[in-house]
C-alpha positions in Angstrom: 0.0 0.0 0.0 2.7 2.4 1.1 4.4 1.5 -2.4 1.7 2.5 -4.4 0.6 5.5 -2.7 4.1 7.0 -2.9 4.1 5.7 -6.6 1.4 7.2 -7.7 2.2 10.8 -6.1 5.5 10.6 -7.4 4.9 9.3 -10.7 1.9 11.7 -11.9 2.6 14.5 -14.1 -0.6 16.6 -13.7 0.2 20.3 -12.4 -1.2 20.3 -9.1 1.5 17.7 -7.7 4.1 20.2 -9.6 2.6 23.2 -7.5 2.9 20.9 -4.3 5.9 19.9 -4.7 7.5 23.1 -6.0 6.1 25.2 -3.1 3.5 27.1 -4.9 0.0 27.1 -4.9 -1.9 24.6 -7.2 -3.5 26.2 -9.7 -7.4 27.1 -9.6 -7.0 26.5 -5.3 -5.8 30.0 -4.7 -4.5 31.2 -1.5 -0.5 30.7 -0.2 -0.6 26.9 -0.9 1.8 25.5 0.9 4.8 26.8 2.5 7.7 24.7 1.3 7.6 21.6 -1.0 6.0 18.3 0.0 8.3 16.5 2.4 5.9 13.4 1.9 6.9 13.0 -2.3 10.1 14.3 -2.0 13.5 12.6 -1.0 12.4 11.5 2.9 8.9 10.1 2.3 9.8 7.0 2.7 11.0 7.9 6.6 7.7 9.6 6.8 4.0 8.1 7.5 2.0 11.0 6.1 -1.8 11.9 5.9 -3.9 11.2 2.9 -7.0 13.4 3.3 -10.1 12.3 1.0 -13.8 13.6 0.8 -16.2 11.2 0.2 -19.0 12.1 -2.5 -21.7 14.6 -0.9 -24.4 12.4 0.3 -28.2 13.4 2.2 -28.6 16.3 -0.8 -31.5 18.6 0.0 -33.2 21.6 -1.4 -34.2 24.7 0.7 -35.4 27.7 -1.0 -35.7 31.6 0.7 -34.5 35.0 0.9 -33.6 35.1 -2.7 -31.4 31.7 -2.8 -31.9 27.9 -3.6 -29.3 25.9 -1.2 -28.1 22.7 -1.9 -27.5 21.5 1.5 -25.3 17.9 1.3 -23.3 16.0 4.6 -19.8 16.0 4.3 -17.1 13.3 4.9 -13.7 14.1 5.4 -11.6 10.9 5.5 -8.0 10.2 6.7 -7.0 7.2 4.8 -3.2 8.2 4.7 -0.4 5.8 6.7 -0.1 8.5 9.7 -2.7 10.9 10.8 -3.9 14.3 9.6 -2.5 16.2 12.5 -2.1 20.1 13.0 -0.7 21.9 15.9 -1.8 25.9 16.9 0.2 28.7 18.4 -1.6 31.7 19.8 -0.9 34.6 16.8 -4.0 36.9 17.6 -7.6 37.3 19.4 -8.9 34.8 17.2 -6.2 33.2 15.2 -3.6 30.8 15.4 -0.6 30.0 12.9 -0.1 26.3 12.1 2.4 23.6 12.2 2.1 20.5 10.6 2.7 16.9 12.6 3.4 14.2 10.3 4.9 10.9 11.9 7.9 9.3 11.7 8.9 5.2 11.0 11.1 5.3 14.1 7.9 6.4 15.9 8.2 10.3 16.5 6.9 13.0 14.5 8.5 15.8 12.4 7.6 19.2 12.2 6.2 21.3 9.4 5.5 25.5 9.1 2.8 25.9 6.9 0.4 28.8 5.3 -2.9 27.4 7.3 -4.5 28.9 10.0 -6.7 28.4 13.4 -9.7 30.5 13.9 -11.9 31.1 16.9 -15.0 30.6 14.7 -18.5 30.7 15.8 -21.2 28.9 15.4 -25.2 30.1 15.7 -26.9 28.4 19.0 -23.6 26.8 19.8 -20.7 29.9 20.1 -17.3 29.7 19.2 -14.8 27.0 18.5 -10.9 26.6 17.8 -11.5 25.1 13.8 -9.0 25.0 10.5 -9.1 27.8 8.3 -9.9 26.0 5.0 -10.4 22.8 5.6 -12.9 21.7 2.7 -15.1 23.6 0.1 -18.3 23.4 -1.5 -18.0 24.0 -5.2 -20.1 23.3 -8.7 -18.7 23.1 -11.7 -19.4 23.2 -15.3 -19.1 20.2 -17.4 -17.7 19.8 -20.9 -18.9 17.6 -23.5 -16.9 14.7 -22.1 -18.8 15.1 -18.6 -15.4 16.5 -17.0 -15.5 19.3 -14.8 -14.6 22.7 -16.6 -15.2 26.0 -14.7 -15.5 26.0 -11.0 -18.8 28.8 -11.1 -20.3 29.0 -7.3 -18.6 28.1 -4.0 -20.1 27.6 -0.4 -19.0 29.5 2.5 -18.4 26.8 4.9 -14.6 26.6 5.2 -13.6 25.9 8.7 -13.2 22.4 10.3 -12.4 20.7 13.2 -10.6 17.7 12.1 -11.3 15.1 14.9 -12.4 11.7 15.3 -16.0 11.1 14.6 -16.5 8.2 13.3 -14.7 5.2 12.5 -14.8 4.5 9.0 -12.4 2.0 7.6 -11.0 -0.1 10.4 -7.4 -1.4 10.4 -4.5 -2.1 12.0 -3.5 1.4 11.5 -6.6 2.7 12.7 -7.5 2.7 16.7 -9.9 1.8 17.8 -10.7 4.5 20.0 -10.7 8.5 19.4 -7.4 10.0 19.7 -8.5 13.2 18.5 -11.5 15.1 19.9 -13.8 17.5 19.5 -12.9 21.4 18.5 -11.8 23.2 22.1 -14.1 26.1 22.7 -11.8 28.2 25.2 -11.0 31.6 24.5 -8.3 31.5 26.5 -6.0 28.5 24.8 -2.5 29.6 23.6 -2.2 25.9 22.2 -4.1 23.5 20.3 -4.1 20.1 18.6 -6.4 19.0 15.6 -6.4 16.3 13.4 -8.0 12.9 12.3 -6.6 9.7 13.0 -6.3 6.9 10.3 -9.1 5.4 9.0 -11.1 7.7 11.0 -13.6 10.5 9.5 -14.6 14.2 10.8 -18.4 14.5 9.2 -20.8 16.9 9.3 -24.5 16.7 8.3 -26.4 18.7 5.9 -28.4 20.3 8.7 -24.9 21.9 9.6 -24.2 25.4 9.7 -23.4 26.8 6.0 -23.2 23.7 4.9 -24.8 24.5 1.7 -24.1 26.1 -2.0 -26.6 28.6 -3.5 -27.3 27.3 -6.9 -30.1 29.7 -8.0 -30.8 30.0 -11.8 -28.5 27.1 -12.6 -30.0 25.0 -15.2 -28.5 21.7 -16.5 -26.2 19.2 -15.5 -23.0 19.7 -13.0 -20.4 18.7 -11.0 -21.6 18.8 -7.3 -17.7 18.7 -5.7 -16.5 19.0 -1.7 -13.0 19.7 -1.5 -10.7 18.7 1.1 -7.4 21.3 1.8 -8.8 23.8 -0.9 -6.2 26.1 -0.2 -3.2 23.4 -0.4 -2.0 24.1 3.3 -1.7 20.6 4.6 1.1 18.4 3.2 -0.1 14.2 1.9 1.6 11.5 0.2 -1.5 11.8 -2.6 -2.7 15.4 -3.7 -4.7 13.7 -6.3 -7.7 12.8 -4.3 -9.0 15.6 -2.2 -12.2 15.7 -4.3 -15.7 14.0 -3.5 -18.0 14.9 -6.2 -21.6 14.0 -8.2 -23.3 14.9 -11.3 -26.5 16.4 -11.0 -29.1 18.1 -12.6 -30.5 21.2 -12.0 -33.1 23.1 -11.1 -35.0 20.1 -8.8 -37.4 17.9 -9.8 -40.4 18.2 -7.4 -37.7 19.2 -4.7 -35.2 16.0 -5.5 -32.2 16.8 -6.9 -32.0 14.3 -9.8 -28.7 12.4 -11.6 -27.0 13.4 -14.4 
């Protein structure tokens, strides 16, 4: 497995691996990107056990219509299916902000260190107040699609960007996984100079489609798209596969009857 993850990132030619590993932001992610190039393709990866972030397709898509918008709610599913956790460590930078390091493991069983672009944010939440989350975590996007059914033009985003990253659920047991949460939920102290996110292998951080802004206003769209949630949209967090951040459906739109229908 470790083999042919580290294949495949190494091997592929398409341009957003170049970005990683060159340091630069992929292109069409905007933001920084990351800070340096990708420790976990490049000369050491094979000392490394680094995280593979993947978003499952959306999933529990539902209509609500008001104030002038159409929302396309969906659950989201952000999975750590790398060979060490997704793991991010805040310093105190501001009243609401921290700046990030990255944790990735080690194969003698410690961790290494990583600046990066990404931030902490005191973010609130409506009913529930604030919480410690990461600054662009995932993305809600359409897209266009060409006569091939590929995705062309990235035309609406969602505003839901920040995430915990914790352990919810445990989604694809292994040896690698525990079996218990090491990670949990978002800190809600205003007073923390420190904190520690992430998502341990095999383990997921989901949110349902009920959540707050998680949802895409797709008024006056008509015909078929790409319904996409992104994992790492900015290209912060360094992974052994940069190829497979995306969780996306076709569908067709406006609603049938208030069922959004295949394409």
């Amino acid at each position: 497995m470790r083999a042919l993850t580290l294949g495949v990132a190494m091997a592929t030619g398409s341009l957003l691996l170049a970005g990683v590993a060159g340091g630069q932001s992929a292109p069409g992610y905007g933001g920084k990107g990351p800070l340096g190039p990708n420790p976990c393709i490049g000369d050491d990866a094979a000392l490394l056990l680094c995280p593979n972030l993947q978003m499952a397709k959306p999933r529990e898509l539902k209509l609500i219509k008001g104030k002038g918008k159409v929302l396309l709610r969906a659950t989201n599913d952000i999975r750590s299916r790398g060979e060490g956790p997704v793991e991010v460590r805040g310093r105190r930078s501001g009243k609401r902000t921290m700046t990030v390091r990255q944790a990735i493991r080690t194969t003698g069983g410690g961790r290494r260190f990583f600046k990066t672009n990404a931030r902490l944010v005191f973010y609130n939440i409506p009913g529930q107040g604030p919480y410690w989350k990461f600054n662009k975590a995932a993305r809600f996007e359409i897209w266009t699609l060409g006569a091939d059914s590929r995705r062309e033009s990235l035309i609406r985003k969602g505003p839901k960007l920040n995430y915990c990253f914790r352990d919810l659920e445990r989604t694809l047991p292994s040896r690698r996984s525990p079996k218990k949460p090491i990670y949990p939920a978002c800190s809600q102290d205003p007073k923390k100079r420190f904190r520690t996110l992430g998502t341990s292998v095999g383990w997921s951080d989901i949110y349902p489609s009920s959540y707050h802004e998680n949802w895409i206003n797709v008024r006056g769209l008509r015909g078929c798209f790409a319904f996409v949630i992104r994992a790492d949209p900015a290209n912060h967090l360094y992974e052994n596969n940069e190829a497979d951040n995306v969780g996306a459906r076709r569908i067709r739109l406006p609603a049938s009857k208030g069922k959004v229908r295949k394409c």
